[in-house]
C-alpha positions as CSV (number, residue, x, y, z in Angstrom):
1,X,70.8,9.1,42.7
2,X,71.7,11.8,40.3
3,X,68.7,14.1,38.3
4,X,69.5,12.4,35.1
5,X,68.8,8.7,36.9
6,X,66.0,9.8,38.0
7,X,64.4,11.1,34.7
8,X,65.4,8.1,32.9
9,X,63.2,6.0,35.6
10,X,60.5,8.1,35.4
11,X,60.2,8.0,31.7
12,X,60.7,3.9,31.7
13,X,57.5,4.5,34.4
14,X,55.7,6.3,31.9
15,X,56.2,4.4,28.7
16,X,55.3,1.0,30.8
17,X,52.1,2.6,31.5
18,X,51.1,3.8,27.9
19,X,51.8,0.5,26.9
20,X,49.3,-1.2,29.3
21,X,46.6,1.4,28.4
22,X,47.1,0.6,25.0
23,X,46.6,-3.2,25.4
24,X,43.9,-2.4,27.6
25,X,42.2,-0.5,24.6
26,X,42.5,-3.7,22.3
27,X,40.9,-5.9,24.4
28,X,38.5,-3.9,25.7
29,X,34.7,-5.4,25.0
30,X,31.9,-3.2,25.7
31,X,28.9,-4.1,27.8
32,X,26.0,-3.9,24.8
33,X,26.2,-5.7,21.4
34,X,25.2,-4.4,17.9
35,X,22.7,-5.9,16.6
36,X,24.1,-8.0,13.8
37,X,27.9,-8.5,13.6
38,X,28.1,-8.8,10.1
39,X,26.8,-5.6,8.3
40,X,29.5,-2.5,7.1
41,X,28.0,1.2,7.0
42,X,28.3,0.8,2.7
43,X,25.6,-2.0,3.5
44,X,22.2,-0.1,3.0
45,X,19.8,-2.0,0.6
46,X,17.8,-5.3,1.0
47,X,19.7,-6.3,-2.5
48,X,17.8,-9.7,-3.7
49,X,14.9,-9.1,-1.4
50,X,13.5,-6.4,-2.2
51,X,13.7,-3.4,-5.3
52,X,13.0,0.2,-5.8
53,X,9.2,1.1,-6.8
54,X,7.4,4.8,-9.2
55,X,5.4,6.3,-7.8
56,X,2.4,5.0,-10.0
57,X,3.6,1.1,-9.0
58,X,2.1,1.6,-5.5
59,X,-1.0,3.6,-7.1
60,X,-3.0,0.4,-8.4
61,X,-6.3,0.1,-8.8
62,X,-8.3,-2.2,-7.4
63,X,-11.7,-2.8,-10.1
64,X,-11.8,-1.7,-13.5
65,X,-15.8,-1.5,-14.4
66,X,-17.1,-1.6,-18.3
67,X,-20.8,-0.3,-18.0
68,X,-22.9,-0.8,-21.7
69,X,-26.5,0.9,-20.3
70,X,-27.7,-0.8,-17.5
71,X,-24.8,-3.7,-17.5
72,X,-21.8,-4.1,-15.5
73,X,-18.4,-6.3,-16.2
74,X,-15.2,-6.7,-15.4
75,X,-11.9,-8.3,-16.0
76,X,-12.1,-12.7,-15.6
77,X,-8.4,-12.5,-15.6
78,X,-5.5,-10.3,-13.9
79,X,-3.3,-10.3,-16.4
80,X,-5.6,-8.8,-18.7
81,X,-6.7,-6.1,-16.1
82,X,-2.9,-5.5,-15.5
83,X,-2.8,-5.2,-19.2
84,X,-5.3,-2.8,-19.4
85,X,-3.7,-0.5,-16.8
86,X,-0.4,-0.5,-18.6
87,X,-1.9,0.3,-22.0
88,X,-4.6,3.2,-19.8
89,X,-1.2,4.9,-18.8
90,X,0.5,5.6,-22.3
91,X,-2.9,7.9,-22.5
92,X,-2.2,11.3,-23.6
93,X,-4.2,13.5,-21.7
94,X,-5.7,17.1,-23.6
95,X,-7.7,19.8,-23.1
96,X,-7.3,19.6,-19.0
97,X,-10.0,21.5,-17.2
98,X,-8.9,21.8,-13.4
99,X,-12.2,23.7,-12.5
100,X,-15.0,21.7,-14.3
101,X,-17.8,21.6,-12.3
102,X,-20.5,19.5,-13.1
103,X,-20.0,16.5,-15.5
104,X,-23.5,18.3,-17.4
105,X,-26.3,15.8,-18.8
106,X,-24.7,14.9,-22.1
107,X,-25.2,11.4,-23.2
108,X,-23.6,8.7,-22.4
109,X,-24.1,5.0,-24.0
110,X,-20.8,3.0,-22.6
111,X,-18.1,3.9,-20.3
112,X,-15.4,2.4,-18.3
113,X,-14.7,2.9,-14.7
114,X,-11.6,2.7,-12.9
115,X,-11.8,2.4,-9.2
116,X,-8.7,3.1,-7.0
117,X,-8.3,1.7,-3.2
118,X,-7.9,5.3,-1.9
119,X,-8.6,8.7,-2.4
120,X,-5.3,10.3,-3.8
121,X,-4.1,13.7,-4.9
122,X,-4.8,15.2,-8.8
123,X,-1.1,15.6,-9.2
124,X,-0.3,11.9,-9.4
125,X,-1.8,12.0,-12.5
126,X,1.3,13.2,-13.8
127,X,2.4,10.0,-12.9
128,X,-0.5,7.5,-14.2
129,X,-0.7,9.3,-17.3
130,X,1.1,11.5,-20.5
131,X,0.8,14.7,-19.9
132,X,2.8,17.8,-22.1
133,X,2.3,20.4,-19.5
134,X,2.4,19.0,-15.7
135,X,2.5,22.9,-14.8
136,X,-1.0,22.8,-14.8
137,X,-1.2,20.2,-11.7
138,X,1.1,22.6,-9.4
139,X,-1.9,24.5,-7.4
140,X,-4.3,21.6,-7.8
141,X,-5.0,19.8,-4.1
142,X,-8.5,18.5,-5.4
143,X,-8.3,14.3,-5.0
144,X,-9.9,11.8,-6.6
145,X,-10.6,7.9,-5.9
146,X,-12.3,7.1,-9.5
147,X,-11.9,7.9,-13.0
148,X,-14.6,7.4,-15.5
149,X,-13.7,6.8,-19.3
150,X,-17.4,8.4,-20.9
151,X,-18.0,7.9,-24.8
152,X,-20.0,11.1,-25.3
153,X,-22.8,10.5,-28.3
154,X,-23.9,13.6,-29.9
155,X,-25.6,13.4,-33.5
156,X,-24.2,16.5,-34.6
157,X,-20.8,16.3,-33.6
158,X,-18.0,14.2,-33.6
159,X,-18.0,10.8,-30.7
160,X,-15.5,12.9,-28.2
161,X,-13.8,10.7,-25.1
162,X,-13.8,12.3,-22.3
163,X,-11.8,11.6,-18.8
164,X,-13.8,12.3,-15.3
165,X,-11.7,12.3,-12.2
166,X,-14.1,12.1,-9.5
167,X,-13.8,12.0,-5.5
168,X,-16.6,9.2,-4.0
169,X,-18.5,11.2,-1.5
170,X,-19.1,14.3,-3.4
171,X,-21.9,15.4,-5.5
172,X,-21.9,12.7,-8.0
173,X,-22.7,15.3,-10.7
174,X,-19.5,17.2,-9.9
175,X,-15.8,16.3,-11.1
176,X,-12.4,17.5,-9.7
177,X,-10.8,17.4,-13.0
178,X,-11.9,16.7,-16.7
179,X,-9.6,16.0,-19.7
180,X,-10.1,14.2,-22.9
181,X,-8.1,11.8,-25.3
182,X,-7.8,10.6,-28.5
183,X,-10.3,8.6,-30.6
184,X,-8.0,5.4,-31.1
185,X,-7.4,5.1,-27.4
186,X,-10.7,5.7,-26.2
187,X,-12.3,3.2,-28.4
188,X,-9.5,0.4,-28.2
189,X,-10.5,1.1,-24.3
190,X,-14.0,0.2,-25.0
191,X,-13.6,-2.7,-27.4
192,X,-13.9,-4.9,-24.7
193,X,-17.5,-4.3,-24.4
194,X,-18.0,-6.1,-28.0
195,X,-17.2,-9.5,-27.6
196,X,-17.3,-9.4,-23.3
197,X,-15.5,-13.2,-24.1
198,X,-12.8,-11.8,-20.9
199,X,-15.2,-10.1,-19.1
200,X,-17.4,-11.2,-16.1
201,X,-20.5,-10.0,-15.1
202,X,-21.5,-7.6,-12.2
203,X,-24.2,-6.3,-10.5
204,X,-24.1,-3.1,-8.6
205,X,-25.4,-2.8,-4.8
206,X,-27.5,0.0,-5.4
207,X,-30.0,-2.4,-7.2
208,X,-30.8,-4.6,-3.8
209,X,-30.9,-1.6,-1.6
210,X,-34.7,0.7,-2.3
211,X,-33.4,4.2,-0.8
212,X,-30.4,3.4,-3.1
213,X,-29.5,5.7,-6.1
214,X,-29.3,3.3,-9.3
215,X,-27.7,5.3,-11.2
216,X,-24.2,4.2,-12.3
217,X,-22.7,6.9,-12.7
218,X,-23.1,7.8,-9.3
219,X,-20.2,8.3,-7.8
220,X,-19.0,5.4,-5.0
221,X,-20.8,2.5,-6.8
222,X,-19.9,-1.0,-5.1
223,X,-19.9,-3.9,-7.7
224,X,-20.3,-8.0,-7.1
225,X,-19.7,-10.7,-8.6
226,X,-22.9,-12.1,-10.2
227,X,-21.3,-15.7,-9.6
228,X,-18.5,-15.3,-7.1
229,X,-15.4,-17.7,-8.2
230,X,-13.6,-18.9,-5.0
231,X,-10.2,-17.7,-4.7
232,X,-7.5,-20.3,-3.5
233,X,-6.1,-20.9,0.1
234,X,-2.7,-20.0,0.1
235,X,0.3,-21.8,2.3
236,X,3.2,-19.1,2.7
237,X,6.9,-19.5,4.2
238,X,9.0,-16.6,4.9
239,X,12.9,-15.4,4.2
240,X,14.3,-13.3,7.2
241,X,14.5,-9.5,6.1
242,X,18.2,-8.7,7.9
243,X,18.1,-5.6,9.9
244,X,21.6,-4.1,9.0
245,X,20.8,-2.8,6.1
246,X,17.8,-1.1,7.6
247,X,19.6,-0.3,10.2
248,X,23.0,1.6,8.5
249,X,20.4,3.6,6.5
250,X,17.8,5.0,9.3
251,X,21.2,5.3,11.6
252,X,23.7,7.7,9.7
253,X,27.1,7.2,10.6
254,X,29.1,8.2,12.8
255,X,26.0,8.6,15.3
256,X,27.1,6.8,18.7
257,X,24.7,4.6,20.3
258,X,24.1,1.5,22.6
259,X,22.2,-1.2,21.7
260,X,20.6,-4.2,24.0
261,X,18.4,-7.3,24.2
262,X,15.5,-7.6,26.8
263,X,12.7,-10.5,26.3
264,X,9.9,-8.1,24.2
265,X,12.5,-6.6,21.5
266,X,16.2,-6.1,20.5
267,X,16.9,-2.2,20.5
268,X,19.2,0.5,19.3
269,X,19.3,3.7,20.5
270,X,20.9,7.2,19.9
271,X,20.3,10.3,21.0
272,X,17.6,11.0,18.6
273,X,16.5,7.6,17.4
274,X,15.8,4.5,18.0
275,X,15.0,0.9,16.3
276,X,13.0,-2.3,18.2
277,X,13.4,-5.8,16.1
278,X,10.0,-7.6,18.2
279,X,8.2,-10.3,17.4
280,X,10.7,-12.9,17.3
281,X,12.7,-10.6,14.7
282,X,9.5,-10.2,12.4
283,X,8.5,-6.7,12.8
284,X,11.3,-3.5,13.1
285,X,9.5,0.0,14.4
286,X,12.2,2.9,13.9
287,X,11.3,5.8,15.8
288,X,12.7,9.4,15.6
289,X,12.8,11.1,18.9
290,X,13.4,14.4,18.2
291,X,9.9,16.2,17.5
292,X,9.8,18.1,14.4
293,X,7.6,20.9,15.6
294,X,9.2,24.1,15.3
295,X,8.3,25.6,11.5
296,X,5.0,23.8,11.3
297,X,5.2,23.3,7.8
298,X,3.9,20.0,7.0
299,X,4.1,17.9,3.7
300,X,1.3,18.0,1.1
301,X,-0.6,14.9,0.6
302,X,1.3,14.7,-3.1
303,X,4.6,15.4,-1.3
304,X,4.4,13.0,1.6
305,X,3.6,10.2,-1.2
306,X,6.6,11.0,-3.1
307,X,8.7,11.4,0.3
308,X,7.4,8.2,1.6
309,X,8.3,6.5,-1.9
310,X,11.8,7.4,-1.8
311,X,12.5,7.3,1.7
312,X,11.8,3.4,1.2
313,X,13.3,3.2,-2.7
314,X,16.5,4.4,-0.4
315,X,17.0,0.7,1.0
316,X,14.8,-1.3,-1.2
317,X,11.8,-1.5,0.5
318,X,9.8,-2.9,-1.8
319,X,9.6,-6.5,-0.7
320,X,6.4,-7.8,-1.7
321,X,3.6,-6.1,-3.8
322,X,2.5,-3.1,-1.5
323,X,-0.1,-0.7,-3.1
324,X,-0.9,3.1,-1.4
325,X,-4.0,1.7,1.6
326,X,-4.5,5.1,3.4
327,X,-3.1,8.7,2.9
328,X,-3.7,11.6,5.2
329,X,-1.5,14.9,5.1
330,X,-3.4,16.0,8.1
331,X,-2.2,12.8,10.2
332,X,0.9,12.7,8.2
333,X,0.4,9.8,8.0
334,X,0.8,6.4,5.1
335,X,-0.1,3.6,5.0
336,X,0.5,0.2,2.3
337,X,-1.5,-2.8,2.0
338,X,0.8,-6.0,0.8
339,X,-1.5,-7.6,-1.9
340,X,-0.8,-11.6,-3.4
341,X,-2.3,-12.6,-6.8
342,X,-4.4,-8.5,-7.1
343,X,-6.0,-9.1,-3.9
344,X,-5.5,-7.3,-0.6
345,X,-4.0,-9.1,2.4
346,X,-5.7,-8.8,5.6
347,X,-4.1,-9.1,9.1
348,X,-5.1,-10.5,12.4
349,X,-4.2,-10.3,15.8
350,X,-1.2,-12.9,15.5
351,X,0.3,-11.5,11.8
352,X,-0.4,-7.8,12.9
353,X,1.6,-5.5,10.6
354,X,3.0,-8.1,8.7
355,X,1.1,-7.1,5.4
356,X,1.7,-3.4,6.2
357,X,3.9,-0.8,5.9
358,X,3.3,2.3,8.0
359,X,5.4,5.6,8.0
360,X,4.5,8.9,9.9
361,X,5.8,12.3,8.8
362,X,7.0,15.5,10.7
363,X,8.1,18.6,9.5
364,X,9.1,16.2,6.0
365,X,11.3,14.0,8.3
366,X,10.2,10.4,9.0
367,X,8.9,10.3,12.3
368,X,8.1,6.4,12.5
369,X,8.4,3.5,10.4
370,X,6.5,0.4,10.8
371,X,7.5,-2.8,8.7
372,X,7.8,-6.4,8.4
373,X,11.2,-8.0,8.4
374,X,10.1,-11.2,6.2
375,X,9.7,-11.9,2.7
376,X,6.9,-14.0,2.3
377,X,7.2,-16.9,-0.8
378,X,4.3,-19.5,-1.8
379,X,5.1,-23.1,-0.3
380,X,4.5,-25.2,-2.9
381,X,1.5,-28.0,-1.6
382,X,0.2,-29.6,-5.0
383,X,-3.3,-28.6,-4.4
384,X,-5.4,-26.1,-5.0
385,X,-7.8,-25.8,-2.3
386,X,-10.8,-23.7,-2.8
387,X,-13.0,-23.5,0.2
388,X,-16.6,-23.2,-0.5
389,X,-17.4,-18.9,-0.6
390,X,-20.8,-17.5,0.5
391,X,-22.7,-16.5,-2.7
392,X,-23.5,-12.6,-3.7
393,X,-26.8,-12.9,-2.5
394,X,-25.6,-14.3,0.9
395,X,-23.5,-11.0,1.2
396,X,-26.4,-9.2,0.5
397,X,-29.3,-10.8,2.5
398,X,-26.1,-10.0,5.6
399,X,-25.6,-6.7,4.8
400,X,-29.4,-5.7,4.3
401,X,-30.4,-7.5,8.2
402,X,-27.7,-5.0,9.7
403,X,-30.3,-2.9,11.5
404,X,-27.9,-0.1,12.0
405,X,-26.8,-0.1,8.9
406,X,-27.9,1.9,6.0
407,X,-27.4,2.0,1.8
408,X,-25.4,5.0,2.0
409,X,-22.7,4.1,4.8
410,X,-21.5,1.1,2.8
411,X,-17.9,1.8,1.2
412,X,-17.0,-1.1,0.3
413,X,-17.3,-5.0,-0.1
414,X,-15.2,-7.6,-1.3
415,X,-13.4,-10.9,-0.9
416,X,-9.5,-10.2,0.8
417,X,-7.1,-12.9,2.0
418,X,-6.8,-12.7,6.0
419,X,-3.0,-13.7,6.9
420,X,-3.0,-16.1,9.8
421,X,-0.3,-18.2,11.3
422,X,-0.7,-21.8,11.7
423,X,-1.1,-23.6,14.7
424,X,2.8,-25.1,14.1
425,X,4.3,-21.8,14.0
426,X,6.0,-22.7,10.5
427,X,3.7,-21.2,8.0
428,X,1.0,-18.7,7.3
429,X,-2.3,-19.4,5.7
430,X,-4.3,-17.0,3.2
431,X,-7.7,-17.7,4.0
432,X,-10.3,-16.0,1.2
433,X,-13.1,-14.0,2.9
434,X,-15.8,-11.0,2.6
435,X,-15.3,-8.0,4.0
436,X,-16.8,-4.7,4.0
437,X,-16.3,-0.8,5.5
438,X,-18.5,1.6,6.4
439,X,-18.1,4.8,7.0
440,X,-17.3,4.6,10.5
441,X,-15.6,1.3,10.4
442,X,-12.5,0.3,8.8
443,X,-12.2,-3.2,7.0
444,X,-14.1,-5.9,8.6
445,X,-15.3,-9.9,8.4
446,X,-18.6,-10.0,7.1
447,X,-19.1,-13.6,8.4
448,X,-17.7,-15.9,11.1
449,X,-14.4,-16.7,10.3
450,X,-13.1,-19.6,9.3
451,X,-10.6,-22.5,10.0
452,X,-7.4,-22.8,7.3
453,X,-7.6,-26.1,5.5
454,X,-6.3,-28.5,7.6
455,X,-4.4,-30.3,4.4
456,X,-2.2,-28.1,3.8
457,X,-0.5,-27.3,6.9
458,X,2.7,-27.7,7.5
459,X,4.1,-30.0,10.4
C-alpha cells in the first residue's frame, strides 16, 4: 500500500469520527434539568402579575389622627383616608428647619396626626411631599415615624400651619425636622374636624393607663376605636408566581450552572448564587454567595430603600399591596408587610413568609431575597362573615393584667388579618385579630386564637 493510500484512509478515519462526535453532541442530555423549560433570558418581569412601585407607594401610613382639644378621630372609610394621603402629598413644603429643636409651647387648638408603620429616613420626604430645593435633605440622617399637622393660634399674628416630623421614642417636645405650608392646604386639611360626618371616634391609651402621659401630643400615642367595627373574614385562592422570570433576572446570562430537585426544594446553583423554589413552589429564597465584605461601605438607610425599590421594580415585584414593615441600615436589612383592604397581613407557622418580602444588603449588592411565589385573589363566597371582635375595653382590661408589662413598653395595638391555610389545603383564610408589640416583642396575639369560619371553606 502506497503513502498516498494510506493518507486517504486515514483521513476517511478521521472524518467518520468527527462525524459521530458531532451526533453525539446533538443528542447529548445532561444529567440536571432547569427549572422551567419554557422561559428565554429576554423573559425578566412577572408581566400581568405584578407592576413596578415609587418609592412613596410602599411608604403608607397606617392611622391618620384629627385631635380638636381633648378629642380624637379618624377616617370611617379607606377611600377617604387614601384620599387624604393623595391630596397631603401635593403639599408644598417652606421654610424647612433641619435643626429645630424643641416644638416650643405655642398654642395649639386642632391638629392632625399622621402615623407611619415604621420609623424611616427625613430624605423620603422628598418623596411624600413638594419640595423646590431637595438639596437641603442631602446630610439629613435624622428619621421620623409621625408627622403632626399643628394650627398654631396666636392673637397677634397671622393662623401659621406648621409641619412636625417627629421620631416616637424621643423627647416628645423635640422634632427632627419642622417646615410649614400654605393657609389653603392646611385648613382644607382640618375641615374635616367641622362636620366629623366621616370621621370615627377614638380614644387614646394613655387615658386607661395612671403613670401614663395624657398629653396628645406626646409623641408614640396608641389610638382605639371607641366602638370597634369587625372587619370581614376573608377566603383567598392563589395564581402561581413562575420562577423564570425571577430567575433570568437574579441569574445574569451567560453564568453556567446546574440545577436539581431533592424532596425539601428545587435549586439552581452557580458559582456565586443560588435560588431554592420550597414549599411546594410557594416561597423562592435567592441567595448570593460571594460575601461583600471587602470596602465595608454599607448603604444608608435612604439608599437601601431606594436600592431595594428598584432591585424589585427590575422584575415587577410588586404583586400585592406590600408597604415598608422594618428598615435597618445597620442589619441591612428590609423588610414589607403585604396588606388587603389597609390592613396588615399576619403570618403563622404554615403561611410563613407568604405576606413578606425580605431582602438583605452587602456592600449595596443584594445578599438575600426572601419572597412568595403566589398571587393571592379574593374567592368570591357571597357572604360576609364578621366574627364577633373583643371590644376596646376588653383589649384594655388584657393589656392592663399583664404584670410584666408597663404603660411605656406598649408600641402598638391593633386589629391585623392572620393568614392561615385551611384544613383542605385549597385556600387561605384572613382571620381578623388584636395584636400588640412591645418594645421587646415583635407583633403578637393578644388573645387565643381563633378557628376560621367553618362556612366558608373551600372543599
Amino acid at each position: 500500500m502506497n503513502r498516498e493510500t494510506m493518507k486517504s484512509i486515514i483521513l476517511v478515519i478521521l472524518i467518520a469520527f468527527s462525524l459521530v462526535l458531532t451526533v453525539a453532541l446533538w443528542q447529548y442530555q445532561p444529567a440536571t434539568e432547569t427549572l422551567e423549560d419554557d422561559g428565554v433570558i429576554e423573559d425578566t418581569k412577572l408581566e400581568g402579575l405584578g407592576e413596578t412601585a415609587k418609592v412613596s407607594d410602599v411608604i403608607v401610613p397606617d392611622d391618620i389622627i384629627f385631635h380638636e382639644e381633648t378629642s380624637h378621630f379618624t377616617f370611617n372609610d379607606i377611600e377617604d383616608k387614601t384620599s387624604f394621603f393623595k391630596r397631603m402629598q401635593e403639599w408644598n413644603l417652606t421654610n424647612i428647619d433641619i435643626s429645630p429643636g424643641p416644638r416650643g409651647t405655642r398654642n395649639v387648638d386642632r391638629a392632625v396626626e399622621i402615623i407611619f408603620p415604621e420609623s424611616i429616613p427625613l430624605q423620603t420626604i422628598g418623596d411624600l411631599f413638594v419640595i423646590n430645593d431637595e438639596t437641603v435633605l442631602q446630610n439629613v440622617e435624622q428619621n421620623y415615624d409621625r408627622i403632626i399637622l399643628a394650627r398654631l393660634s396666636d392673637p397677634s399674628a397671622a393662623t401659621m400651619y406648621e409641619l412636625w416630623f417627629i421620631q416616637s421614642g424621643s423627647d416628645h417636645s423635640d422634632l427632627t425636622l419642622r417646615a410649614n405650608i400654605n393657609a389653603n392646604a392646611g385648613e382644607q386639611a382640618l375641615s374635616k374636624i367641622e362636620s366629623k360626618s366621616d370621621l370615627q371616634e377614638l380614644m387614646s391609651l394613655s387615658e386607661t393607663f395612671e403613670e401614663a402621659d395624657p398629653d396628645w401630643l406626646r409623641s408614640g400615642h396608641i389610638y382605639l376605636p371607641k366602638e370597634v367595627n369587625p372587619l370581614p373574614e376573608v377566603v383567598l385562592q392563589t395564581d402561581a408566581i413562575p420562577v423564570t422570570p425571577l430567575q433570568n433576572d437574579l441569574f445574569p446570562s451567560p453564568e453556567s450552572g446546574v440545577t436539581y430537585e431533592t424532596n425539601e426544594y428545587k435549586r439552581k446553583k452557580t458559582n456565586e448564587r443560588l435560588m431554592d423554589i420550597y414549599d411546594d413552589s410557594r416561597l423562592m429564597e435567592y441567595v448570593w454567595l460571594v460575601p461583600n465584605s471587602v470596602n465595608q461601605k454599607e448603604l444608608k438607610e435612604y439608599e437601601l430603600l431606594v436600592r431595594s425599590v428598584q432591585d424589585i421594580n427590575s422584575h415587577w415585584g410588586w404583586t400585592e399591596d406590600f408597604r415598608l414593615d422594618s428598615l435597618s441600615a445597620a442589619a441591612g436589612n428590609i423588610q414589607y408587610r403585604m396588606y388587603y383592604n389597609d390592613t396588615p397581613v399576619m403570618a403563622v407557622e404554615d403561611t410563613y413568609h407568604l405576606p413578606s418580602i425580605t431582602q438583605e444588603y452587602q456592600e449595596g449588592q443584594i445578599q438575600r431575597y426572601v419572597r412568595p411565589l403566589v398571587k393571592f385573589k379574593r374567592f368570591e363566597t357571597g357572604d360576609n362573615f364578621r366574627p364577633e371582635m373583643e371590644s376596646t375595653e376588653e383589649v384594655i382590661a388584657t393589656l392592663q393584667q399583664m404584670e410584666s408589662l408597663s404603660f411605656d413598653e406598649i408600641l402598638g395595638v391593633e386589629v391585623r388579618y392572620t393568614l392561615e391555610e385551611q384544613p383542605s389545603k385549597l385556600a387561605y383564610s384572613l382571620i381578623p385579630e388584636w395584636y400588640y408589640r412591645t418594645n421587646t416583642t415583635d407583633w403578637t396575639r393578644l388573645f387565643e386564637e381563633r378557628e376560621p369560619n367553618q362556612n366558608e371553606e373551600l372543599s
